[in-house]
C-alpha positions in Angstrom: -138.2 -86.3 139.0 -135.8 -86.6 141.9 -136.9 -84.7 145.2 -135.6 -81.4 146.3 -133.0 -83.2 149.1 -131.2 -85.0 146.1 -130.9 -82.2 143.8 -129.4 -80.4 146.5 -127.1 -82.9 147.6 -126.0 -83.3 143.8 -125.6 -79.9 143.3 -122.9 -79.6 146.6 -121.3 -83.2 145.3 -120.6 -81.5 141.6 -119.4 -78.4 143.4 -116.7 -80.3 145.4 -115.8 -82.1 142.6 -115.4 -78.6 140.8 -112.9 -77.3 143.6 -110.8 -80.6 143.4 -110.6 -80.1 139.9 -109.9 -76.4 140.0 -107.0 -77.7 142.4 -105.6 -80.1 140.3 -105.7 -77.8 137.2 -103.7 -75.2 139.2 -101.0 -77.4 140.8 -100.4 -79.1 136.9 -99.5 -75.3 135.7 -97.2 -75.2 138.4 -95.4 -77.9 137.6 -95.6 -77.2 134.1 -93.6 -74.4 134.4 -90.7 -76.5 135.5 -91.1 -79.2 133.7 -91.3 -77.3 130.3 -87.9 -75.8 130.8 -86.4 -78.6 131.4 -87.8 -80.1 128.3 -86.8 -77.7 126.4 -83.3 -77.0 128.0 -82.5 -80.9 127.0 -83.4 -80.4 123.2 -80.2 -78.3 122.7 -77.9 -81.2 124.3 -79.8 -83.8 122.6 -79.9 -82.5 119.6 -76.1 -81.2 119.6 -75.0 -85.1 120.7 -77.5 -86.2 117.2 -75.3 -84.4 115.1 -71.7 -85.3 116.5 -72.8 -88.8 116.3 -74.4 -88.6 112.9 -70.8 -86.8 111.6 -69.2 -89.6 113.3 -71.5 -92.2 111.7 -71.3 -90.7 108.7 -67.3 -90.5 108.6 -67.1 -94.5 109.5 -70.1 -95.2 106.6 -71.0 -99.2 106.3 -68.0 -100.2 108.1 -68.2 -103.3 109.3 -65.9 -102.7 111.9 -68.7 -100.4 113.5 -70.2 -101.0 116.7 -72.8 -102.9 117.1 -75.2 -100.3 118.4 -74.9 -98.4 114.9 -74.5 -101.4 112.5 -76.8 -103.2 114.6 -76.6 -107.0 114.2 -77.5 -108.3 110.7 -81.1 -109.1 111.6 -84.7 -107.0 112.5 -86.1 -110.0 113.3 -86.7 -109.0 117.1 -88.0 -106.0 117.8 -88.3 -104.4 121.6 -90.6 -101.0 122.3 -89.5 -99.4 125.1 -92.9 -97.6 125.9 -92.7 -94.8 127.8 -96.2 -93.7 130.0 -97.1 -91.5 133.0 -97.8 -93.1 136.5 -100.8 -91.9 137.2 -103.9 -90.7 134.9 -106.5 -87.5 134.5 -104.5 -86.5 132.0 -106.6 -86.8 129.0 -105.7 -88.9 126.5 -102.0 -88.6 127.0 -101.3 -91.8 127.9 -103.9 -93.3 125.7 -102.1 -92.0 122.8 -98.5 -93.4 123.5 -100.0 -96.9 123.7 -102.0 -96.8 120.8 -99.1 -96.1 118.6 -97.0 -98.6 120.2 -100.1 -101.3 120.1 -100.5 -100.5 116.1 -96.9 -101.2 116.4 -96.6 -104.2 117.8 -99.7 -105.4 115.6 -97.6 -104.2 112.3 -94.5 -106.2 112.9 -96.5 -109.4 114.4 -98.4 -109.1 111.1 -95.1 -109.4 109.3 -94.1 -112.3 111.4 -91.4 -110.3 113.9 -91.2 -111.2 117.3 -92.1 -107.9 119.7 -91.2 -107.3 123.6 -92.2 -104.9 125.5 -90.3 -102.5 127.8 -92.9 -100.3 130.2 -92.1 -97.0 132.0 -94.9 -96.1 134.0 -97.8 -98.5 135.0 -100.7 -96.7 133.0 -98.7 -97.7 129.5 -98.6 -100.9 131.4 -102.1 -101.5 132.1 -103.4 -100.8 128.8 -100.9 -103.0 126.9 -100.8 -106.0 128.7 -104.5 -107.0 127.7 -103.2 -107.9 124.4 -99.7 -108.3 124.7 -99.3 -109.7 128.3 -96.7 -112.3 127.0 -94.9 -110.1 125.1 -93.9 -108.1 128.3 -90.3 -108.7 129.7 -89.7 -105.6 132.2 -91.0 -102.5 134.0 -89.5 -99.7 135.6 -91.5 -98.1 138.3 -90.9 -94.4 138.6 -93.7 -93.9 141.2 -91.4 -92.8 143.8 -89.3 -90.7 141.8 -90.7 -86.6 142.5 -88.3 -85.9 139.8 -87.2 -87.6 136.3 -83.2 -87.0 136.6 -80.4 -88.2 134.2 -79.8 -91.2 136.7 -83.3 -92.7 136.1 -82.7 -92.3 132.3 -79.0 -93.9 132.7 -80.7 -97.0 134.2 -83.8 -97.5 131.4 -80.9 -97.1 129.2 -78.3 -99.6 131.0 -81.5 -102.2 131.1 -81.9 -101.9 127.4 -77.7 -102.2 126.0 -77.7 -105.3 128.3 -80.4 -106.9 127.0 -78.9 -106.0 123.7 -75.7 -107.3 124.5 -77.1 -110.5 125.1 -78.8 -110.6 122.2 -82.4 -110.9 123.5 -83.3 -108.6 120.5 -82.3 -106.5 116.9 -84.3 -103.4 117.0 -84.7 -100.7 119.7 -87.8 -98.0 119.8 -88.5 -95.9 122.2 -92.4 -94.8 122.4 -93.2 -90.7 124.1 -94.9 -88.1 123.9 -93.4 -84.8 122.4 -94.5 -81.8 123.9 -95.6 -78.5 122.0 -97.6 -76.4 124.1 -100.4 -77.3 126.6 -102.8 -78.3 124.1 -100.6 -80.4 121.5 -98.5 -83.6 122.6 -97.3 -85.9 119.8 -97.0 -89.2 120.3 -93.7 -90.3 118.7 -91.8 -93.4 118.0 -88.0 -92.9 117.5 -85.3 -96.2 116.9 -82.5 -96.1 119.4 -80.6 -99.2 118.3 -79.4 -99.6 116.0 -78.6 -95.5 115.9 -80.8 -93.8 113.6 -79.7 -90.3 112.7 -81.5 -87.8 110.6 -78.9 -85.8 107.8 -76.9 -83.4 109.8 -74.3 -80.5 108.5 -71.3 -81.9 110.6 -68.5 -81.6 108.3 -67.1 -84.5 109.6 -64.0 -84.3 106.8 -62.8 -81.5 108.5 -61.7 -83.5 111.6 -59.0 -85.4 112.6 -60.1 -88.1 115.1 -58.2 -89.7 117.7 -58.7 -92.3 118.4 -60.1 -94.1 115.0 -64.3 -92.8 114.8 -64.9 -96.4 115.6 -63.6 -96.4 118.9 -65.6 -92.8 119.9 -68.7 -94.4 118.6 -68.0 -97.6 120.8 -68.0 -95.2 123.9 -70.7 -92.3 122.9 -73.3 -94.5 121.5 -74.1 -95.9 124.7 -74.4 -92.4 126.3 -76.6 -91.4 123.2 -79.0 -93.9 124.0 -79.6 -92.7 127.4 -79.3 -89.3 126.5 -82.4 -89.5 123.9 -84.0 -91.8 127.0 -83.8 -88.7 129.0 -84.5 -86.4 126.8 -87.9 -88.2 125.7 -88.7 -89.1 129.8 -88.6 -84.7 129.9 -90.6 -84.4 126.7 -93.5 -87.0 128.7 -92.9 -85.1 131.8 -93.6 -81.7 130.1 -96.1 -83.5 127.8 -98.4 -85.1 131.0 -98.7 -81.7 133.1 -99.6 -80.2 129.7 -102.4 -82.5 128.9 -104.0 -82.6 132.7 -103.7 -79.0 132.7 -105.9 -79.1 130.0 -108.0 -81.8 130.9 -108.9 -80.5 134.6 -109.7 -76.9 133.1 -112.8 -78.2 130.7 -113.4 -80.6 133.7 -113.8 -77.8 135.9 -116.0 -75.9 133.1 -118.2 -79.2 132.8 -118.8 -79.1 136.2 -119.8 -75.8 136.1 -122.1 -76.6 133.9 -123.6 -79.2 135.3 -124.4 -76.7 138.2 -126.3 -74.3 136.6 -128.0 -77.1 134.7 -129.0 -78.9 138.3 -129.5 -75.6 139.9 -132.5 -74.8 136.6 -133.7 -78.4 137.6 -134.0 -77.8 141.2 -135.0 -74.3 141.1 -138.1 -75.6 138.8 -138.8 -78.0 140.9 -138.9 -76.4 144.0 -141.1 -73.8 142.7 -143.4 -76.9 141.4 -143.6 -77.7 145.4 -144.3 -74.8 146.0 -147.4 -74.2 143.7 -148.9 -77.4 144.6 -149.2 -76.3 148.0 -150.9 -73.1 147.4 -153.2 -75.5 145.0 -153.7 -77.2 148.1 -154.5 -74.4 150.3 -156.5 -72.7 148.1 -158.5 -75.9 147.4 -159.0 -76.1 151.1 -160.1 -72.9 151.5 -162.9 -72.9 149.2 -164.5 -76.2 150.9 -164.8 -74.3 153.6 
């Protein structure tokens, strides 16, 4: 049984680590706050530039005078997974859960004899990935620095990826997030950016006139609809991560608590063991008098 000295000095180390954690928890709500709204104050915009582009996609049909980004280029033999993590952990299993959907994945379209690359955004997706696909990795982006995820940081992931694209370093584009729903639920989702994927919208897209030819308004907002859904799946992460540490410092800070009362029983018992054996002692000294 450890001595009296030790319990103690557990008990005060578990206690700090309680107020830490009770910190952290408090400064994640915060930002929360913030970064929920902005979340959801993209959806609309994303989800309004989904539907002009599926009306418009719809309107040119299998054209193949399309762009490229919709009718893609013939082949799915390449696939890159742009997968998008936080840059730094106690989050729970937020980041845990991005990557293992993008490893099963990668593992799915290997099986089936594709060729996979890697795109990272944030070193924690990083680091877990690159055990078992460190060749497959082509680029990072590092967003340590940045206090805030803006449009421009977006606009760059998304510049990164169209070039590559252009090139024809690859067929398929998927993006890999977390969706946020409220501080206990983030869904870890995979969405296909190129070639454009769009789910069946309402846009009566007879009942335009376009000018130019849909074709050439495709050629100029696809590009801008890739970094727009980029942006709006770096605010769903951002919403998503202070969400999940939220949740993980608050039954961190309850498990410490718990510890406490469970080392305070321990040392409690204890001293009152040393304390017994000493009257024992005394007694016992008394009487051979």
């Amino acid at each position: 049984m450890p001595n009296l000295k030790d319990l103690k000095n557990r008990i005060e180390s578990v206690k700090s680590t309680r107020k830490i954690t009770k910190a952290m928890q408090m400064v994640a709500a915060a930002k929360l706050r913030r970064a929920q709204d902005a979340a959801e104050a993209g959806r609309p915009y994303a989800e309004r530039m989904n539907s002009v582009l599926g009306g418009l996609a719809a309107a040119v049909g299998g054209s193949s005078s399309g762009p490229k980004l919709l009718t893609g280029t013939g082949s799915d033999q390449v696939h890159l997974l742009v997968v998008m993590t936080s840059e730094r952990g106690l989050c729970g299993g937020f980041n845990s859960s991005i990557a293992k959907l993008a490893r099963a994945k990668a593992q799915e379209l290997q099986a089936a004899g594709k060729t996979v690359k890697i795109l990272t955004v944030g070193k924690k997706g990083r680091d877990q990935l690159k055990r078992d696909f460190a060749g497959s990795m082509i680029s990072h982006v590092d967003l340590s620095d940045v206090k805030r995820v803006g449009y421009v940081n977006a606009h760059k992931i998304a510049t990164q990826v169209l070039d590559r694209f252009n090139v024809g370093e690859f067929d398929v584009a998927t993006i890999f997030y977390s969706r946020f729903v409220n501080v206990v639920t983030q869904v870890p989702t995979a969405q296909q950016v190129i070639p454009a994927s769009f789910e069946e919208t309402s846009e009566a897209s007879t009942l335009y006139d376009y000018e130019p030819s849909e074709e050439a308004i495709l050629a100029d907002l696809l590009p801008r609809g890739v970094a727009t859904q980029i942006f709006a799946a770096l605010l769903e992460n951002g919403a998503s991560e202070q969400g999940a540490r939220m949740s993980a410092m608050d039954n961190a800070t309850r498990n410490a608590g718990e510890m406490i009362e469970d080392l305070t029983i321990v040392y409690n018992r204890s001293r009152q063991a040393v304390i017994t054996n000493e009257l024992i002692e005394i007694i016992s000294g008394a009487e051979a008098l």
